[in-house]
C-alpha positions in Angstrom: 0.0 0.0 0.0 1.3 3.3 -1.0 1.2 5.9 1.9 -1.0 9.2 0.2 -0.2 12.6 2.0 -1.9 15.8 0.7 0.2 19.0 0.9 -0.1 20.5 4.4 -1.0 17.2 6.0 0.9 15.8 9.2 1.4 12.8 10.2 -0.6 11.5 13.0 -1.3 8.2 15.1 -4.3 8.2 13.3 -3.2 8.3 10.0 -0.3 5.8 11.1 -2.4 3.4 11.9 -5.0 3.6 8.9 -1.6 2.1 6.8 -1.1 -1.6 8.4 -3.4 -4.1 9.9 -5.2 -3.3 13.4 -6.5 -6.0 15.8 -10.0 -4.5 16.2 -11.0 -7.6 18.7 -10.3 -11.6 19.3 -12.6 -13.6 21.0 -12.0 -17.1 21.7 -13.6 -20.3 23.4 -11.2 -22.7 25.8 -14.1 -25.0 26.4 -15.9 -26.6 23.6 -19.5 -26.4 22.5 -22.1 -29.3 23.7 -22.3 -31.5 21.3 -25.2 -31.5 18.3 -27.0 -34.1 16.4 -29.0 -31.1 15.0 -28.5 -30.2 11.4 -29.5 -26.6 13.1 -27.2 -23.5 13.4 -25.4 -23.1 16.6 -23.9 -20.3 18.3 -20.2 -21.1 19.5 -19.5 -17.7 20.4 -20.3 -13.9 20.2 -17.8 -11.0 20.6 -18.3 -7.7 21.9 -19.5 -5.1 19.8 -17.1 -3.8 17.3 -16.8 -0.7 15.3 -16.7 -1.4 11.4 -15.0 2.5 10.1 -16.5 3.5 6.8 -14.4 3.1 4.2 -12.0 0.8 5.5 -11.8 -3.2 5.1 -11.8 -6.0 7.3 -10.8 -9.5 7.7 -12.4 -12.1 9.2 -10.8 -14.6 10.7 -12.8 -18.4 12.2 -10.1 -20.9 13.8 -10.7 -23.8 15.5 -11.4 -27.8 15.5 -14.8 -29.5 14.5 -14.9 -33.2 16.3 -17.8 -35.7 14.6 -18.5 -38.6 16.0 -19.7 -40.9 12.8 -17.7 -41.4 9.3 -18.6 -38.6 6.6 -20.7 -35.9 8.4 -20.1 -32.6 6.6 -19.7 -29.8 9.1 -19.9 -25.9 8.5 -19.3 -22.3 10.3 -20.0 -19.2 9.7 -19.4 -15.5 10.9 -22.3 -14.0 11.0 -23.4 -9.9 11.8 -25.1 -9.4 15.3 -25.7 -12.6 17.6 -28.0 -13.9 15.6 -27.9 -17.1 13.5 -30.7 -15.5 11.4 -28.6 -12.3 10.7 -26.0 -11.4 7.4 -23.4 -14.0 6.8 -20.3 -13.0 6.6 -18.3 -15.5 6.3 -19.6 -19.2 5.2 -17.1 -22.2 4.9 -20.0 -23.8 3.3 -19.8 -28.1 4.1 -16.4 -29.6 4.8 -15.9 -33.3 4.7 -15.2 -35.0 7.9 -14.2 -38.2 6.6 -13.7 -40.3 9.6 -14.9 -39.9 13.3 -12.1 -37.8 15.1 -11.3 -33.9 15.2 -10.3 -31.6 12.3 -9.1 -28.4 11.8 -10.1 -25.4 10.2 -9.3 -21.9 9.4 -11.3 -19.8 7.1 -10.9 -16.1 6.7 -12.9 -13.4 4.6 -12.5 -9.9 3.3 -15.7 -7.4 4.2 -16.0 -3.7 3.5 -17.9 -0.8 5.0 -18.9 1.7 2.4 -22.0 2.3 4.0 -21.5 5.9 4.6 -21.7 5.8 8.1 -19.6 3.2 10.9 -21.1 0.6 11.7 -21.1 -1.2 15.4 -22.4 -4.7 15.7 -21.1 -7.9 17.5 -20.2 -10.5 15.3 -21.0 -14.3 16.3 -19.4 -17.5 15.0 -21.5 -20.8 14.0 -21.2 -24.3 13.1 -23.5 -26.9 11.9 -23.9 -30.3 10.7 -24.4 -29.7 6.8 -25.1 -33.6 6.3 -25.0 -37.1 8.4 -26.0 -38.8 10.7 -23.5 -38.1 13.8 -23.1 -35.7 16.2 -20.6 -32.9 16.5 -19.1 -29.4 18.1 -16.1 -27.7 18.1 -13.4 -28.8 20.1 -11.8 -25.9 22.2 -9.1 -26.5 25.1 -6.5 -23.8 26.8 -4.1 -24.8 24.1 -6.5 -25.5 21.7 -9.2 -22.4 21.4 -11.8 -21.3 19.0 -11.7 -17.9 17.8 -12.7 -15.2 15.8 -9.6 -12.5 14.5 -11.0 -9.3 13.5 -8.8 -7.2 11.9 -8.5 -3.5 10.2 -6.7 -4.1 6.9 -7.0 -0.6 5.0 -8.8 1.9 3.0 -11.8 0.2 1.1 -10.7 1.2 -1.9 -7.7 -1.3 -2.0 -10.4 -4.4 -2.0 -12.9 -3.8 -5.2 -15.2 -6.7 -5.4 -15.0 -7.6 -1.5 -18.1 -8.3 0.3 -19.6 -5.6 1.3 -20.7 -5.2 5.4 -24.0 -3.6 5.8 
């Protein structure tokens, strides 16, 4: 990213800051979720609210491990806006295989812009599911181990054309 300066401008925190990636939050889980036979969305965890600046971008960041318990369940997560598993998806890993009964890992990240005209401030909440099967599962979370979401400030909007847009 090329650093612009307008004549007369100084440089500030601010404007320091604006030109490399920000930690805006990161929530994580050391236990892990009950268990679900339920093809049914299920909340794993909610962060506090964040503010999305207009005209900036932000990546999105679900980590963690999915356990099954029988051979070739599909699982899925998503990022979602508010702590809803009704609201805006964000991010959507749509179905991943989980070819035997065990634990996997998974790490999914997306790029979301405000260009709203205004900030935006909303909690964001990560999901999972069972997309197909017959067993059960959750998402295995330890000390060592935790599920989280990463939300970071990555620029100016304008460097992401064609990113999903956050509204």
């Amino acid at each position: 990213m090329v650093t612009k300066w307008l004549a007369g401008q100084t440089e500030t925190a601010d404007r320091l800051n604006d030109n490399h990636a920000v930690t805006l939050d990161f929530s994580a889980i050391q236990a892990s979720t009950a268990m679900s036979a339920s093809t049914t969305e299920l909340v794993a965890l909610t962060t506090p609210t964040i503010t999305f600046r207009n005209g900036r971008a932000f990546r999105l960041v679900f980590k963690g491990l999915m356990q099954n318990s029988v051979a070739s369940d599909q699982g899925d997560v998503r990022i979602r806006k508010t702590n809803s598993t009704t609201s805006p998806t964000l991010l959507d890993s749509f179905r991943f295989n989980l070819a035997a009964s065990g634990t996997y890992g998974f790490y999914f990240e997306s790029i979301v812009i405000n260009t709203s005209g205004a900030d935006i401030a909303v909690p964001l909440v990560g999901t999972f599911a069972r997309a197909t099967g017959t067993g059960n599962i959750n998402l295995f979370a330890s000390a060592t181990n935790p599920v989280y979401l990463h939300t970071e400030d990555i620029g100016n909007s304008d460097d992401y054309p064609n990113a999903a847009t956050l509204t």
